[in-house]
VEXRO-441188 format. One record per residue (C-alpha): residue in one letter; x, y, z. Coordinates in pm, 1 decimal. Layout:
BEGIN
{residu = A, px = X, py = Y, pz = Z}
...
% end
This chain:
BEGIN
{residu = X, px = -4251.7, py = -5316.7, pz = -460.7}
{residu = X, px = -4102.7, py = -5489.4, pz = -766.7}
{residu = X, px = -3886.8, py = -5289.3, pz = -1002.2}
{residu = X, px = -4028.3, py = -5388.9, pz = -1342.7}
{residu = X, px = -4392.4, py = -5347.1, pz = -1167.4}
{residu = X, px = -4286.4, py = -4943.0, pz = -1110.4}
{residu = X, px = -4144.8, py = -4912.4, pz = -1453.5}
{residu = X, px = -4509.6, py = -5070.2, pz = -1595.5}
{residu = X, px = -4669.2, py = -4812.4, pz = -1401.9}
{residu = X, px = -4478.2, py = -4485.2, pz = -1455.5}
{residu = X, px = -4507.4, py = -4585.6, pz = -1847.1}
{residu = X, px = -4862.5, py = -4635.0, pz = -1753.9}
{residu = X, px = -4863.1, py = -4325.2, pz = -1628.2}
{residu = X, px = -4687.3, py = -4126.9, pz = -1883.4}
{residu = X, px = -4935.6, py = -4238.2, pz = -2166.7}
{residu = X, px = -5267.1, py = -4120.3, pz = -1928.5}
{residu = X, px = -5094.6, py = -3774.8, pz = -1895.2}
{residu = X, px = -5015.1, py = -3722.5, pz = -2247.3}
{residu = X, px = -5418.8, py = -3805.7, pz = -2284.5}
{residu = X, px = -5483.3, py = -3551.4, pz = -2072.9}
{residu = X, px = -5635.7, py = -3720.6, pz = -1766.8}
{residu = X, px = -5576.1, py = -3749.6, pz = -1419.8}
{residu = X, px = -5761.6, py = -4021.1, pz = -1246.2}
{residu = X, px = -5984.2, py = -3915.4, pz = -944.9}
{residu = X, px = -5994.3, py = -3489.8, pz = -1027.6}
{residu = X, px = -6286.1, py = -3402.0, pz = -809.9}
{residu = X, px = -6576.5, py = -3184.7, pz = -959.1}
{residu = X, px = -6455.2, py = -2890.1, pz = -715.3}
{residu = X, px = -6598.5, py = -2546.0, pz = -834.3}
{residu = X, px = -6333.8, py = -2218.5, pz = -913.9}
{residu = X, px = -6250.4, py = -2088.3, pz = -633.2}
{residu = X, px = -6409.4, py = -1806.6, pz = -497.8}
{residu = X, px = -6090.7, py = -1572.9, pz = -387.7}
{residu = X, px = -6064.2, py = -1273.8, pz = -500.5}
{residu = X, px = -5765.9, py = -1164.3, pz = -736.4}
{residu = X, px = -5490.0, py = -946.9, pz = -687.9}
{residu = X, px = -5453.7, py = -752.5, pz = -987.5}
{residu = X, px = -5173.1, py = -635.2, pz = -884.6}
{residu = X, px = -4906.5, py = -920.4, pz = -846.7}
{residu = X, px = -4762.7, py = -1043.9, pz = -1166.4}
{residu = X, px = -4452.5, py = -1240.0, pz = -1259.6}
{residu = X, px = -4218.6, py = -1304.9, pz = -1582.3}
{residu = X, px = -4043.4, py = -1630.3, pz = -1632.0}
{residu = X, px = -3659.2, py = -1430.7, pz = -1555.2}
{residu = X, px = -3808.3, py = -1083.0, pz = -1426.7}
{residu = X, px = -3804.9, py = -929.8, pz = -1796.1}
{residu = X, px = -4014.1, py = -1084.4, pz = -2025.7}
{residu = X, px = -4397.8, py = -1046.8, pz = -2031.3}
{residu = X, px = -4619.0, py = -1080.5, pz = -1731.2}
{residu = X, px = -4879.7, py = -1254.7, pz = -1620.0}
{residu = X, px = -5136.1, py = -1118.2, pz = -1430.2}
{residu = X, px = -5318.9, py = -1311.3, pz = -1073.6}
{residu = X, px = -5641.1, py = -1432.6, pz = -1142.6}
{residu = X, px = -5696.6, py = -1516.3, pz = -834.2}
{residu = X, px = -5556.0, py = -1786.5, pz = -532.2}
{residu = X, px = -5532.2, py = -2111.1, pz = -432.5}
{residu = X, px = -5477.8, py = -2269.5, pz = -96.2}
{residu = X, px = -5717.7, py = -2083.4, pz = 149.2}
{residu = X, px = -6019.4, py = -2271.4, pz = 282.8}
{residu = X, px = -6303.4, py = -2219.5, pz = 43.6}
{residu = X, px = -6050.5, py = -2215.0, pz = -283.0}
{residu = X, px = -6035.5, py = -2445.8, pz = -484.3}
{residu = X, px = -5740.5, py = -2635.4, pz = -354.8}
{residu = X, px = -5743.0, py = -2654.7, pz = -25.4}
{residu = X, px = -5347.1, py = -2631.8, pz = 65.0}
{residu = X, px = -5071.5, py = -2574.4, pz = 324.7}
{residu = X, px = -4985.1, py = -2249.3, pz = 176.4}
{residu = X, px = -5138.3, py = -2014.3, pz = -52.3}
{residu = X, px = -5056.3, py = -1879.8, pz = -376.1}
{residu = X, px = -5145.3, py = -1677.4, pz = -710.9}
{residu = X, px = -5274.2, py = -1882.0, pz = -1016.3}
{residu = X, px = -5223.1, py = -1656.1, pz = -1325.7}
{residu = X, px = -5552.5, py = -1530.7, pz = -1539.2}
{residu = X, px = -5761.4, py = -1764.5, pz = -1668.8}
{residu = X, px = -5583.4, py = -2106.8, pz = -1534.7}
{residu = X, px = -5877.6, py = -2314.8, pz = -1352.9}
{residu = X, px = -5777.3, py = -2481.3, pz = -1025.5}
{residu = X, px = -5888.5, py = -2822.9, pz = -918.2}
{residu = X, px = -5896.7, py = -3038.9, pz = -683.4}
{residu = X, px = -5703.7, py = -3373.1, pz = -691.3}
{residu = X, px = -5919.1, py = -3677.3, pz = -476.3}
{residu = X, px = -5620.5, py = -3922.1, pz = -409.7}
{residu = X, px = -5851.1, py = -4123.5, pz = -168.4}
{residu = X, px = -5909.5, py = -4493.6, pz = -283.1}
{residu = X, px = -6190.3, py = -4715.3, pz = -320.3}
{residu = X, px = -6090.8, py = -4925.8, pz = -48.2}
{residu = X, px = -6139.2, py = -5269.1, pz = -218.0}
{residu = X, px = -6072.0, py = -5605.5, pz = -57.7}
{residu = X, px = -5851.5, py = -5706.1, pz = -313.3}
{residu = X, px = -6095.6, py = -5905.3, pz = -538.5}
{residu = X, px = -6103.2, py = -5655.5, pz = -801.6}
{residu = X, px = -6134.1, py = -5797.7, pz = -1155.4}
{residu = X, px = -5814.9, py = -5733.2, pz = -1358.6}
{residu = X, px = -5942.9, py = -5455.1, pz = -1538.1}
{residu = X, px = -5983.4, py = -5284.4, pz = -1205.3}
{residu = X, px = -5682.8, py = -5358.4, pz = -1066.8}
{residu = X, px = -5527.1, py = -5203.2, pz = -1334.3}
{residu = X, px = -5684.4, py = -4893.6, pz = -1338.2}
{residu = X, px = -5617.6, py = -4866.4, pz = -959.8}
{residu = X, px = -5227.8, py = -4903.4, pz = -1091.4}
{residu = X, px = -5237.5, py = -4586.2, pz = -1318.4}
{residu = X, px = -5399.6, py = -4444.6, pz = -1058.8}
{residu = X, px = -5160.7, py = -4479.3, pz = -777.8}
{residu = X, px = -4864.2, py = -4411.0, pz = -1043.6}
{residu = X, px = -5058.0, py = -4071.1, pz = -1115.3}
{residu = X, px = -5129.8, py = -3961.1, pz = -770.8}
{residu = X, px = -4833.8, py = -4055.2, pz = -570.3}
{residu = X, px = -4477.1, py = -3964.2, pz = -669.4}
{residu = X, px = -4208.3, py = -4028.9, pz = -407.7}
{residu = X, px = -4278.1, py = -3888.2, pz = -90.8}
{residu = X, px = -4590.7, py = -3697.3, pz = -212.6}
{residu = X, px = -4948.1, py = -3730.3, pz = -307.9}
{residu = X, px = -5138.0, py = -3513.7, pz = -553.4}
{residu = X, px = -5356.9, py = -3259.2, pz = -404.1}
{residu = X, px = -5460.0, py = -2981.3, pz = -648.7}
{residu = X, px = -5356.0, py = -2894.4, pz = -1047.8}
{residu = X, px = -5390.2, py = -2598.6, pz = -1229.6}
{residu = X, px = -5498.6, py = -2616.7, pz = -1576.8}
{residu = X, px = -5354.0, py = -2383.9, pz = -1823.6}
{residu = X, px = -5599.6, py = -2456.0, pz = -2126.6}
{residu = X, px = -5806.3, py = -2206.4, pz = -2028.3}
{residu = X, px = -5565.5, py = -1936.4, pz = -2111.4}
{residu = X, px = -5427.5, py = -2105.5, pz = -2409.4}
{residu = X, px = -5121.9, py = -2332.7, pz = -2312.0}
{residu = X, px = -5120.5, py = -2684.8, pz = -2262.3}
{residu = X, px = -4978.8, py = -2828.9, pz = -1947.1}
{residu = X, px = -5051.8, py = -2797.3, pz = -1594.1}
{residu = X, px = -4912.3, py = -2640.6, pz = -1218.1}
{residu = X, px = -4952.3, py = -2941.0, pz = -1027.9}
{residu = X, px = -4920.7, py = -2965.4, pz = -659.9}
{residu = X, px = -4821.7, py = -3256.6, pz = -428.1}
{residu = X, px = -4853.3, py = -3252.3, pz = -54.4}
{residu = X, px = -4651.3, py = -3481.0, pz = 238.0}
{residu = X, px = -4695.4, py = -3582.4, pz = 585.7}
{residu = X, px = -4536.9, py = -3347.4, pz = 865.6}
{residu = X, px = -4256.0, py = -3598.5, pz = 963.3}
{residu = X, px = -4097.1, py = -3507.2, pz = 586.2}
{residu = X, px = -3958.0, py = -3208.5, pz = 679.8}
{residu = X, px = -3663.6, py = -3101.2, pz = 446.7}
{residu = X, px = -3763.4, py = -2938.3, pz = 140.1}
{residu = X, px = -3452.8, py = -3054.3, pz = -8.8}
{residu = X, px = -3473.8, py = -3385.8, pz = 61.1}
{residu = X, px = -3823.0, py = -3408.7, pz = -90.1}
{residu = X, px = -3762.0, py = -3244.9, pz = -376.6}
{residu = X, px = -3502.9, py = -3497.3, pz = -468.2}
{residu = X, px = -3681.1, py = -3779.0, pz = -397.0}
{residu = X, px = -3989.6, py = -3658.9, pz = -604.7}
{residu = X, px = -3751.1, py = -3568.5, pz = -896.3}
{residu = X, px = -3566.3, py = -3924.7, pz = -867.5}
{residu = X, px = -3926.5, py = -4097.1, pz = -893.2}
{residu = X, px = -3980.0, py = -3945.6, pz = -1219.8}
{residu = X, px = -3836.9, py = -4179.5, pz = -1461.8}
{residu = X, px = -3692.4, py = -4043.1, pz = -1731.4}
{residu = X, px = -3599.5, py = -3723.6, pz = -1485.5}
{residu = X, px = -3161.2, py = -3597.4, pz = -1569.5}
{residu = X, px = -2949.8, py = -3303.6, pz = -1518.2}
{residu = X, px = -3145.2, py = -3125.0, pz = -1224.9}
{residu = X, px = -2997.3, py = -2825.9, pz = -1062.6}
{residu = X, px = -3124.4, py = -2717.5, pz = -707.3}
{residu = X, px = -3112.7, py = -2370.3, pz = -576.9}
{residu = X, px = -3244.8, py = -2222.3, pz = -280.8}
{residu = X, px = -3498.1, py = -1951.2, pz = -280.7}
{residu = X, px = -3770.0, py = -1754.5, pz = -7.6}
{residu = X, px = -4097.7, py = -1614.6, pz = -61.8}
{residu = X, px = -4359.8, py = -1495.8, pz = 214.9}
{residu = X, px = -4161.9, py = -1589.9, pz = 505.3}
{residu = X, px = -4082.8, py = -2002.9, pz = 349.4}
{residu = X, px = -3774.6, py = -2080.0, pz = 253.1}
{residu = X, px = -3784.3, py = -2326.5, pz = -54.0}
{residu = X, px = -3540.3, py = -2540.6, pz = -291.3}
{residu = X, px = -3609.7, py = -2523.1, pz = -672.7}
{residu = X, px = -3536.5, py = -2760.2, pz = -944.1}
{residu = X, px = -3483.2, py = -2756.4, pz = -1303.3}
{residu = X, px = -3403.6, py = -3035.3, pz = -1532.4}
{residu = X, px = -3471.4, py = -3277.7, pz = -1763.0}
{residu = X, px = -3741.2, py = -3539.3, pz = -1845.2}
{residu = X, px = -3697.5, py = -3796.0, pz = -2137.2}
{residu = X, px = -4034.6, py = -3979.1, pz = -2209.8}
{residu = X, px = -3991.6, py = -4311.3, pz = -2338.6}
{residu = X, px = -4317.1, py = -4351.3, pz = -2523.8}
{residu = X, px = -4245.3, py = -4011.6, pz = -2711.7}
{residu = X, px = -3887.5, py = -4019.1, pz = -2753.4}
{residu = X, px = -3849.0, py = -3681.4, pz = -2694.9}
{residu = X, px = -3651.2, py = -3471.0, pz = -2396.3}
{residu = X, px = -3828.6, py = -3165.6, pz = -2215.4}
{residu = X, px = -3770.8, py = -2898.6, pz = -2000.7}
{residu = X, px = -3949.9, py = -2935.9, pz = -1654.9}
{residu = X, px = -3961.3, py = -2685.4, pz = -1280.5}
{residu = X, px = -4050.7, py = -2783.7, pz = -941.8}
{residu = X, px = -4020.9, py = -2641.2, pz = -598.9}
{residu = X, px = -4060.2, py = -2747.7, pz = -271.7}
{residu = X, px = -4112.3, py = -2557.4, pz = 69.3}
{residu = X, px = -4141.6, py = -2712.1, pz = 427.9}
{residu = X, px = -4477.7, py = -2639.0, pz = 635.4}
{residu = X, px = -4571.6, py = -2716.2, pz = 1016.9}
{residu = X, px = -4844.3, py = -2929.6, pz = 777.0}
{residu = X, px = -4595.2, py = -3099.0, pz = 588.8}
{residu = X, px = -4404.0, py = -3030.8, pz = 265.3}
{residu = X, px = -4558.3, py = -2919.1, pz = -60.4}
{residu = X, px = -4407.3, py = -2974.8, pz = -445.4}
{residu = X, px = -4517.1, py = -2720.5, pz = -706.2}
{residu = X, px = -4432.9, py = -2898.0, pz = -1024.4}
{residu = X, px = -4485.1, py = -2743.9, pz = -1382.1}
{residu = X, px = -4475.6, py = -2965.4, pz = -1676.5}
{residu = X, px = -4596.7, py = -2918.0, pz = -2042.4}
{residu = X, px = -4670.2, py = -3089.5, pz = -2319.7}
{residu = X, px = -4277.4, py = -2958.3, pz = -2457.2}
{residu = X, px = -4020.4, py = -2730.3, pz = -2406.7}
{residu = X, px = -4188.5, py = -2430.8, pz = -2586.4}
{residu = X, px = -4514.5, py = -2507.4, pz = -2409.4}
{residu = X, px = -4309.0, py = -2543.8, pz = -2075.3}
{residu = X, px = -4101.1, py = -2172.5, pz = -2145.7}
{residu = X, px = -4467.2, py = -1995.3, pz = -2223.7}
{residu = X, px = -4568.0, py = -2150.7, pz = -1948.3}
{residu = X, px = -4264.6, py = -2039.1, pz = -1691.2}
{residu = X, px = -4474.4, py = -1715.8, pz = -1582.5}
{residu = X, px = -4752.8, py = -1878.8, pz = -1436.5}
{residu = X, px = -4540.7, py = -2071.4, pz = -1234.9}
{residu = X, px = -4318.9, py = -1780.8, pz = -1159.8}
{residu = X, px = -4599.9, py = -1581.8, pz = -1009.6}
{residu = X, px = -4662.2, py = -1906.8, pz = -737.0}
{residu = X, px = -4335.6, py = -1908.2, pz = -647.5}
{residu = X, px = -4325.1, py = -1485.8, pz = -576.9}
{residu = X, px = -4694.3, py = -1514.4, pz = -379.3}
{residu = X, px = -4637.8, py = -1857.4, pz = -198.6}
{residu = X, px = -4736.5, py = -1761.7, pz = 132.6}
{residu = X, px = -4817.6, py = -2057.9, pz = 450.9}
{residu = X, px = -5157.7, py = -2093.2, pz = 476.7}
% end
């Protein structure tokens, strides 16, 4: 793969996010688990909760996953299709393009797009995406990095280790400068290992306050991530 083409296409990339859209969401319904009003999480264990509005993960949610895990009241839960169209190549331009954003969109390093979870509903604007591997990628660690070295624009991450529901995981904070804004943001990710292959949680935001309101969503993933 040529350098400048990746470049083209993460920038491609970064302006179809800011617009909101990821190319080839399927038209999967809610899913139908049941919540568990009980389990709730805070961004550091002290500020205010969120509370499950239901899972993610099992067969019949939304997402269908390697693991499991809470999404917090109100966030909707789709499914990502990162199939292709399977052309022969003689696309016209316009096409070809499109398939470009796409494939920057739906494949970051070592990973491939499989579900996000859309925090509009509730009020905040950014997403819980998750990404999904093949078996052979094994170390969490070594994922992680790799998806957070794709991300141009990604600096200062710092990796800890952490366990919930039996997985043992490595999280990441740090970083990401966007070119077309000009502006630096707070981002999280976390990655476990599975007998089905590694999985990224990654939560975004439009900015750094959206990001911080965000943080107890994501922190109620991490404490119910379960294999699935």
């Amino acid at each position: 793969m040529l350098v400048g083409a990746g470049k083209t296409r993460r920038r491609l990339a970064q302006a179809a996010l800011l617009a909101g859209v990821l190319t080839g969401c399927s038209g999967a319904a809610e899913g139908d688990a049941k919540p568990s009003p009980s389990a709730s999480a805070s961004a550091d264990g002290s500020g205010p909760a969120v509370k499950s509005g239901g899972s993610v993960g099992a067969a019949g949610s939304a997402c269908e996953l390697p693991v499991t895990f809470d999404i917090a009241e109100d966030w909707k839960a789709e499914a990502v299709d990162a199939g292709t169209d399977g052309g022969d190549g003689s696309a016209a331009p316009d096409g070809e393009l499109a398939q470009e954003v796409a494939d920057a969109l739906l494949h970051q390093g070592p990973v491939t797009a499989a579900c996000e979870v859309d925090a509009k509903p509730a009020g905040n604007i950014g997403f819980l995406r998750v990404w999904t591997g093949e078996p052979a990628d094994a170390d969490a660690r070594a994922v992680l990095e790799a998806f957070v070295k794709a991300e141009d624009g990604a600096s200062k991450a710092k990796y800890s280790a952490f366990e919930a529901g039996g997985l043992k995981g490595v999280e990441v904070k740090y970083l990401f400068t966007s070119e077309l804004l000009e502006e630096t943001k707070e981002e999280s990710a976390l990655a476990v290992a599975t007998k089905r292959g590694p999985v990224v949680i990654h939560l975004g935001g439009m900015d750094t306050d959206e990001h911080r309101a965000m943080l107890p969503a994501y922190e109620l993933a991490k404490k119910t991530l379960r294999a699935s």
